[in-house]
TORDOVO-7870 format. One record per atom (N, C-alpha, C): x, y, z; residue in one letter; atom name. Coordinates in steps of 0.02 Angstrom, whole numbers, plus 50000, padded with zeros to 5 digits. Layout:
% TORDOVO-7870
SITE    px    py    pz code site
SITE     X     Y     Z    A   CA
...
END
This chain:
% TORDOVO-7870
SITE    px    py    pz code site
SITE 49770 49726 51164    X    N
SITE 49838 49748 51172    X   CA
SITE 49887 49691 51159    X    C
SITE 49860 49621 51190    X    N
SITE 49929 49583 51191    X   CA
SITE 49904 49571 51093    X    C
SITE 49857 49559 51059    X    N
SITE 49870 49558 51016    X   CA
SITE 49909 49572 50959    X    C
SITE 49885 49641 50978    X    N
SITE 49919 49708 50933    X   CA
SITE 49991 49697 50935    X    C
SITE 50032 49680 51020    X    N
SITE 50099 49684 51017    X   CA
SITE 50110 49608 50989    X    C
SITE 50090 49538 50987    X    N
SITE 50113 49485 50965    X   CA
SITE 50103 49508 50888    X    C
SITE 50049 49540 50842    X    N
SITE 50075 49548 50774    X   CA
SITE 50134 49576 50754    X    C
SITE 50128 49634 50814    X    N
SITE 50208 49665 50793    X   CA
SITE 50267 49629 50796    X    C
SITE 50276 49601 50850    X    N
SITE 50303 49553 50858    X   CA
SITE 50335 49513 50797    X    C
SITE 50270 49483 50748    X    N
SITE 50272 49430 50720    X   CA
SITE 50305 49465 50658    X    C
SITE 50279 49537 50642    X    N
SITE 50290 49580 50568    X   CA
SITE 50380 49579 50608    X    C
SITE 50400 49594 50672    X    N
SITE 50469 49618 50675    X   CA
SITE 50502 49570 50661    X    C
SITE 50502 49487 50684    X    N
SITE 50503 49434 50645    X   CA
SITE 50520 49440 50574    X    C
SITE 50470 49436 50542    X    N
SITE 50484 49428 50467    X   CA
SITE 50539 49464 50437    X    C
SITE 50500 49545 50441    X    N
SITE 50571 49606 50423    X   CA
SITE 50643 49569 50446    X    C
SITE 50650 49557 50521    X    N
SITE 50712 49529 50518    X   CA
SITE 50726 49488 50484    X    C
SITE 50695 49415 50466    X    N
SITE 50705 49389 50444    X   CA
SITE 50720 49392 50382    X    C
SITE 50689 49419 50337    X    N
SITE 50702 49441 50290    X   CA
SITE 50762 49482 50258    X    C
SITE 50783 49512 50318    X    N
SITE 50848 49569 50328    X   CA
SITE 50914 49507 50323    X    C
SITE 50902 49461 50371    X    N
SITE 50936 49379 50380    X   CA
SITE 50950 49346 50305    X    C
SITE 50893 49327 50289    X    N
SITE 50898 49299 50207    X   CA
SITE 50934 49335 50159    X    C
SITE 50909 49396 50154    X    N
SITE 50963 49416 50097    X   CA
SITE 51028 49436 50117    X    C
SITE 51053 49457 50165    X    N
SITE 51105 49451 50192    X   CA
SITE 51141 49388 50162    X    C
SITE 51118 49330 50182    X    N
SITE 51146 49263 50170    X   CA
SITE 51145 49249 50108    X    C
SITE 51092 49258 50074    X    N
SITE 51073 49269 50000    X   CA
SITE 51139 49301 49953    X    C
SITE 51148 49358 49993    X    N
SITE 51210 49406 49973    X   CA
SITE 51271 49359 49963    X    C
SITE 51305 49341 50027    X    N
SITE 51342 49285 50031    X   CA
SITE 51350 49269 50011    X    C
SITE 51299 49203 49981    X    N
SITE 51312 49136 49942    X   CA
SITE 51317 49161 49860    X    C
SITE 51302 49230 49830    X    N
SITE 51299 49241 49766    X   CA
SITE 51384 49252 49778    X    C
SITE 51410 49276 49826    X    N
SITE 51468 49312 49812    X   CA
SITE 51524 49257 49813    X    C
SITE 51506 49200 49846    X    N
SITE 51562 49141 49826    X   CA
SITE 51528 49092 49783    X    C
SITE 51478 49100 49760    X    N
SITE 51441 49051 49694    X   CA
SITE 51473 49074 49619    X    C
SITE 51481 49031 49581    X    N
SITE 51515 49045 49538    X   CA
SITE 51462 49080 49485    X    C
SITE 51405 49066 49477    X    N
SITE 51361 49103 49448    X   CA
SITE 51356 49171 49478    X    C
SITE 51384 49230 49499    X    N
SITE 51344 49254 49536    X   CA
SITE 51318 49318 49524    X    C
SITE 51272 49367 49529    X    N
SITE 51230 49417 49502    X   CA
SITE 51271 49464 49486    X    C
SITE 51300 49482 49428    X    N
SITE 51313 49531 49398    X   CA
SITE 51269 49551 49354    X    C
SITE 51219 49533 49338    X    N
SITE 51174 49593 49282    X   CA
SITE 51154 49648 49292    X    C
SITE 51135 49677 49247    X    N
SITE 51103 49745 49270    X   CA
SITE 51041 49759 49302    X    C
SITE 51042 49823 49338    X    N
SITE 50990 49828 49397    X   CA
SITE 50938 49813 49329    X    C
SITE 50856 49771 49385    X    N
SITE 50817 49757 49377    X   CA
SITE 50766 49788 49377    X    C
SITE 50703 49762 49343    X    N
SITE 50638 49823 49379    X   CA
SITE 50599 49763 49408    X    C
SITE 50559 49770 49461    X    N
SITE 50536 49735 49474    X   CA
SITE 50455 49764 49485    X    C
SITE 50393 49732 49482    X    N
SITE 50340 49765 49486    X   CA
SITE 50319 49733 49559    X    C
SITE 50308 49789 49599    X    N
SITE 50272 49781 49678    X   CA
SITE 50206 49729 49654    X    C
SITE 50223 49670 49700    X    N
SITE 50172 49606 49683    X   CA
SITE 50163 49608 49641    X    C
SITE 50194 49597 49595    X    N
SITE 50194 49544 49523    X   CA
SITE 50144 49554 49481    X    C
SITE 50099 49508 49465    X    N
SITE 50039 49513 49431    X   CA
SITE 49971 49549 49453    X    C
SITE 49981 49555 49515    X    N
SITE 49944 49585 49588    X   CA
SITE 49934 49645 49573    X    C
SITE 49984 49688 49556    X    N
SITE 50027 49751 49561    X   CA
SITE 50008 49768 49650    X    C
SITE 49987 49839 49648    X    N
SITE 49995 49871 49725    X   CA
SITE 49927 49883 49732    X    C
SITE 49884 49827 49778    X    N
SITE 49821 49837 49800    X   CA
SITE 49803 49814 49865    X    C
SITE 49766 49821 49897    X    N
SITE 49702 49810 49958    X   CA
SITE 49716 49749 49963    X    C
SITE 49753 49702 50032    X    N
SITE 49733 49642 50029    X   CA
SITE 49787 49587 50004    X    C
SITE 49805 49624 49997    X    N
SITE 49889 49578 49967    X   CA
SITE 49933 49566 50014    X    C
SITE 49989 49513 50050    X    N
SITE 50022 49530 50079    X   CA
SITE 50095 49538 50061    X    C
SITE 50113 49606 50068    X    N
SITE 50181 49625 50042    X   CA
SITE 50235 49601 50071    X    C
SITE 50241 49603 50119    X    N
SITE 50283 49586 50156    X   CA
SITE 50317 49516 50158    X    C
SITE 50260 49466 50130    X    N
SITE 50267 49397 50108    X   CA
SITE 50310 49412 50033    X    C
SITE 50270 49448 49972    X    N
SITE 50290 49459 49922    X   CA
SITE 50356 49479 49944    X    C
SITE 50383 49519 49970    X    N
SITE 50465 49550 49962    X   CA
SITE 50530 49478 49991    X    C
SITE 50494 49462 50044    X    N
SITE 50529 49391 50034    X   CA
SITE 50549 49332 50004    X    C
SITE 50482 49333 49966    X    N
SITE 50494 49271 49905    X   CA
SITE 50522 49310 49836    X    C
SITE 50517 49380 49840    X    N
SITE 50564 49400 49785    X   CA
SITE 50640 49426 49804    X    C
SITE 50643 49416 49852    X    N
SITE 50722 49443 49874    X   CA
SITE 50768 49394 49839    X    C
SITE 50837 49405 49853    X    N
SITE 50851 49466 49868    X   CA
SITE 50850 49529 49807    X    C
SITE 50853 49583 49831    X    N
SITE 50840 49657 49795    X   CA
SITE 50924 49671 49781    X    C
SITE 50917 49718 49725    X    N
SITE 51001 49739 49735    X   CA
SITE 51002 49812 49733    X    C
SITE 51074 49843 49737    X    N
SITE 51082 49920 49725    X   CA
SITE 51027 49940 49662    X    C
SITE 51011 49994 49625    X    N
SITE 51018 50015 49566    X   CA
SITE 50937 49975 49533    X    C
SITE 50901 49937 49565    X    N
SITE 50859 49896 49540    X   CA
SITE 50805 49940 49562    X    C
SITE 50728 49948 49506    X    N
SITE 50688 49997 49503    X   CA
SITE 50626 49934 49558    X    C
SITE 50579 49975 49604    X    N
SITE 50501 49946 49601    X   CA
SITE 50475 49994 49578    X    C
SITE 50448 49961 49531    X    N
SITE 50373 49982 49506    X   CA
SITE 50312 49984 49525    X    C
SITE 50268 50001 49562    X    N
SITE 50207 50028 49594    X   CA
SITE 50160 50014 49550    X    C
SITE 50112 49992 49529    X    N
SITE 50073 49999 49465    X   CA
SITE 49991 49985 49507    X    C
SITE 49943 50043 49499    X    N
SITE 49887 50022 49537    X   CA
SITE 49849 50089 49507    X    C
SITE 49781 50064 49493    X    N
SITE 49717 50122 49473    X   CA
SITE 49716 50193 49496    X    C
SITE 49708 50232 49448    X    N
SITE 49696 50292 49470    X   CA
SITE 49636 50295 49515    X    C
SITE 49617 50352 49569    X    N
SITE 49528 50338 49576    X   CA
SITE 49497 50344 49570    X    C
SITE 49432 50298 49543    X    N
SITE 49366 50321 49522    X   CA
SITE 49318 50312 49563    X    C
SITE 49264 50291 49537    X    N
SITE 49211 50275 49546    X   CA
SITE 49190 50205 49581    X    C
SITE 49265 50153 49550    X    N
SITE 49249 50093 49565    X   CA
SITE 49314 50069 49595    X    C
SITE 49387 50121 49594    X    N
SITE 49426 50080 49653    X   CA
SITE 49429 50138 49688    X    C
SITE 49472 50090 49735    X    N
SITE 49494 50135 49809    X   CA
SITE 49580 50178 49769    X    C
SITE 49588 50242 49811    X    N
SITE 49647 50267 49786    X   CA
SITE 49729 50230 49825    X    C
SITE 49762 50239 49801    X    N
SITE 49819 50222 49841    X   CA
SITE 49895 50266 49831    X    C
SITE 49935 50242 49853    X    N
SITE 49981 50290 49848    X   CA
SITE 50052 50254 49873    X    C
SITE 50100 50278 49876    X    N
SITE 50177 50241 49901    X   CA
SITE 50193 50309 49959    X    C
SITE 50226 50277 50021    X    N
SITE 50241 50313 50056    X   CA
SITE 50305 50285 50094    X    C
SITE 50362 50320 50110    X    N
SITE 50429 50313 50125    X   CA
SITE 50447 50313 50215    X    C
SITE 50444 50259 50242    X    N
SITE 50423 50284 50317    X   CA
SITE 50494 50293 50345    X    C
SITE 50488 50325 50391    X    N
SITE 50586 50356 50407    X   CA
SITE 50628 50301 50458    X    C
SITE 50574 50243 50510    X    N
SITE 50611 50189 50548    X   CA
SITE 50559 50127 50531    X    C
SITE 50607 50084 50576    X    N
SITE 50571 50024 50576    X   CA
SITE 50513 50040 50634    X    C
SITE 50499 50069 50682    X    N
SITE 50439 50078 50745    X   CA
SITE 50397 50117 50693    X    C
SITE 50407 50139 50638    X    N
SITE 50350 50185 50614    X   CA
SITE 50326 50149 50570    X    C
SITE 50334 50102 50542    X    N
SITE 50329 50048 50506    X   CA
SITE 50288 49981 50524    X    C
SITE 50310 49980 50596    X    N
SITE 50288 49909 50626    X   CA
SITE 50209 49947 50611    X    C
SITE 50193 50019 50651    X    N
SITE 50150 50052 50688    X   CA
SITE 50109 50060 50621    X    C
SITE 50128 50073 50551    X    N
SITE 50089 50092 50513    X   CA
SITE 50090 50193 50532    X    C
SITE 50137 50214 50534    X    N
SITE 50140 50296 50596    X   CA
SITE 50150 50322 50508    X    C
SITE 50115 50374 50503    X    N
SITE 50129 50413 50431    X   CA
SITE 50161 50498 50440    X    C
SITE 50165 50487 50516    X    N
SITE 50165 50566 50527    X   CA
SITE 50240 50589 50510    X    C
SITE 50282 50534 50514    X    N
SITE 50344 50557 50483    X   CA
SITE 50366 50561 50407    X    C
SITE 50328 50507 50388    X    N
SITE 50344 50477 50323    X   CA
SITE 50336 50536 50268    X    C
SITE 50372 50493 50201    X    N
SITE 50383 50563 50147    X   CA
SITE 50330 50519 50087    X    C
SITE 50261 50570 50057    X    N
SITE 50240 50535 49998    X   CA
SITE 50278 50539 49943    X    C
SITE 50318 50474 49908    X    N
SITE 50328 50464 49851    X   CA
SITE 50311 50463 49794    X    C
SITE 50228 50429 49823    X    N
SITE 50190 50435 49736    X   CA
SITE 50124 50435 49751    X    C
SITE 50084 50471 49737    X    N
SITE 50022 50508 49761    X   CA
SITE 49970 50461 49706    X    C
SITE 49910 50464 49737    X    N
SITE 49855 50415 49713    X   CA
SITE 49859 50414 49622    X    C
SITE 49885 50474 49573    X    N
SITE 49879 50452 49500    X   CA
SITE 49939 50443 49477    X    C
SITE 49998 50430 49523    X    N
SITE 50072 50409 49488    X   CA
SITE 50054 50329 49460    X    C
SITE 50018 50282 49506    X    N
SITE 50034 50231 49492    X   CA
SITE 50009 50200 49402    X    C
SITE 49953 50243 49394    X    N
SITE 49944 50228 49329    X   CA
SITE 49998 50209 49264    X    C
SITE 49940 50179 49205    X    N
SITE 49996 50174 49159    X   CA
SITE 50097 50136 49182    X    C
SITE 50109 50152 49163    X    N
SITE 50176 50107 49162    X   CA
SITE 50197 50103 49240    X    C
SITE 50155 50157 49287    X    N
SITE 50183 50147 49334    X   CA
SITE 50214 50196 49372    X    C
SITE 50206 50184 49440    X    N
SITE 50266 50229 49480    X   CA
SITE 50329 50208 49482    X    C
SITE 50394 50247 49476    X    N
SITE 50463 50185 49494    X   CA
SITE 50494 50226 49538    X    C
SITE 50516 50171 49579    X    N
SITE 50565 50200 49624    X   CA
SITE 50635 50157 49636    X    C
SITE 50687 50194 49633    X    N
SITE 50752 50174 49616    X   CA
SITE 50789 50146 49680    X    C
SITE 50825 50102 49691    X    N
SITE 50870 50077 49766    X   CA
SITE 50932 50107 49759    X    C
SITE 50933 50169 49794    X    N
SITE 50981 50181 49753    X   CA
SITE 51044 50173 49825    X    C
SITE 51047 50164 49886    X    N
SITE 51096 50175 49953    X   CA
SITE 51067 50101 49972    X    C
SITE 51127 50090 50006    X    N
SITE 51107 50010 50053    X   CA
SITE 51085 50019 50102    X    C
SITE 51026 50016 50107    X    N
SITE 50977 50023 50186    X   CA
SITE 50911 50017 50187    X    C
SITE 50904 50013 50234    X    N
SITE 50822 49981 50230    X   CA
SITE 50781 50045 50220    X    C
SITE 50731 50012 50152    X    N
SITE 50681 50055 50148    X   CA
SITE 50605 50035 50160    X    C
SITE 50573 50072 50211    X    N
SITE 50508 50044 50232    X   CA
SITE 50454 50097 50201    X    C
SITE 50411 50028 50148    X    N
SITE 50384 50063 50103    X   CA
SITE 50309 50036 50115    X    C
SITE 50265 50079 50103    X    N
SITE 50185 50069 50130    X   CA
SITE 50136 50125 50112    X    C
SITE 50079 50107 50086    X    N
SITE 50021 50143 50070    X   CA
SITE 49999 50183 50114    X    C
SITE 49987 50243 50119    X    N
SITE 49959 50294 50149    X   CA
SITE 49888 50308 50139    X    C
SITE 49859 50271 50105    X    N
SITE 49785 50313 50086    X   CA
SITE 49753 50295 50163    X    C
SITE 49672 50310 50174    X    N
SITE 49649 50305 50236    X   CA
SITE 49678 50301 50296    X    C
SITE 49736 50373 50302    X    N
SITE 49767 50383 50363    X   CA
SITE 49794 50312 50392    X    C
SITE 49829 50253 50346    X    N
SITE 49847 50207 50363    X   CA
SITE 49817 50155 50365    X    C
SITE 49769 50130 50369    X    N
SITE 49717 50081 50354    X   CA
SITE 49744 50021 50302    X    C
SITE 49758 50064 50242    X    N
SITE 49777 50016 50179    X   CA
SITE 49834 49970 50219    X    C
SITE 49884 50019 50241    X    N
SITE 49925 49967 50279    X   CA
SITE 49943 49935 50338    X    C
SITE 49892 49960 50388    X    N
SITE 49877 49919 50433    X   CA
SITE 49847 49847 50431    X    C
SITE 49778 49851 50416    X    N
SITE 49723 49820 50376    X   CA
SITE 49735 49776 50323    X    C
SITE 49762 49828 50282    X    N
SITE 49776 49783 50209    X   CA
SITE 49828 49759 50202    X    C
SITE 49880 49755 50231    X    N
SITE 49955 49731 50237    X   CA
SITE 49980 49744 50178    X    C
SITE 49962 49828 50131    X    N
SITE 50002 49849 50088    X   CA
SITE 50074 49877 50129    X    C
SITE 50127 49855 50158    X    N
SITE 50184 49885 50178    X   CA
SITE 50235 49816 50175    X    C
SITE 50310 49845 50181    X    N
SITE 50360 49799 50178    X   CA
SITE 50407 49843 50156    X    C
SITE 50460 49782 50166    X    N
SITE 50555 49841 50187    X   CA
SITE 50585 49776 50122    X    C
SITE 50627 49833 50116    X    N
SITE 50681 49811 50079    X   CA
SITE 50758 49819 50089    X    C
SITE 50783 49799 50086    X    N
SITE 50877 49811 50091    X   CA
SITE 50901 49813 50034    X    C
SITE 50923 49849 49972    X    N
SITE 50966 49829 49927    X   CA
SITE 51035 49771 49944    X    C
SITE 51058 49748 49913    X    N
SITE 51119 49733 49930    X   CA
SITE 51170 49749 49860    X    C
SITE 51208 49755 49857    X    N
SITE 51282 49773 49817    X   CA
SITE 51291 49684 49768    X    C
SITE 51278 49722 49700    X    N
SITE 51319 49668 49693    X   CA
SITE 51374 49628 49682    X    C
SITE 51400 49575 49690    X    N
SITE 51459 49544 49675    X   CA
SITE 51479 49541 49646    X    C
SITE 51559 49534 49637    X    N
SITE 51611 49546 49548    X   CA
SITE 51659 49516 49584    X    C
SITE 51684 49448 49527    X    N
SITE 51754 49421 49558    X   CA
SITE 51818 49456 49516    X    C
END
């Protein structure tokens, strides 16, 4: 038990933290003279990784932050066979359902053969946190596998 609650703990940590950084992130683009006006981005969920077993996302969304309005993730992970495990994207509705890995609320986005080929995408499209995590094995992938992690869009800046 005290375990279970010091990870949570540690995951509520990060998310905040992370919520912290780009926030500030936000900030400093908006009085930097360089600052992000291009067009929304796509970005692929863990990079070269794509979306698998074993990865930690949650690390990944931090070192790629900050995220903006209008900017796509891309999902990209095996259909299932014979020789991987299936996976899927799932939309969880709070942060306690999230910490918990809880699927009973959550909405599936992209079901085990979206991720193929070019990919699943999903668009940022409102400023708010979206807590995003694998559903396959009634939660496992993202308990276990630390396939889950939040995002905030943020707006971008125009002087």
């Amino acid at each position: 038990m005290g375990f279970k609650l010091a990870h949570q703990g540690m995951v509520l940590v990060l998310v905040a933290a992370s919520m912290v950084g780009v926030s500030l992130a936000n900030k400093e683009w908006g009085s930097h003279p360089h600052n992000h006006t291009t067009s929304p981005k796509r970005v692929i969920v863990g990079g070269s990784e794509n979306w698998h077993f074993g990865v930690n996302y949650t690390d990944w969304s931090l070192k790629n932050a900050p995220f903006y309005l209008n900017d796509t993730l891309v999902f990209k992970y095996d259909p299932p066979s014979n020789t991987t495990f299936p996976h899927s994207v799932y939309l969880l509705p709070n942060l306690k359902s999230f910490l918990n890995c809880d699927l009973r609320r959550a909405k599936v986005i992209a079901n085990p053969t979206q991720g193929s080929g070019n990919g699943f995408e999903f668009v940022l499209k409102k400023r708010k946190p979206y807590y995003l995590a694998c559903g396959e094995r009634n939660g496992f992938h993202c308990k276990v596998g630390l396939m889950k992690f939040a995002v905030v869009p943020m707006r971008h800046w125009r002087h």
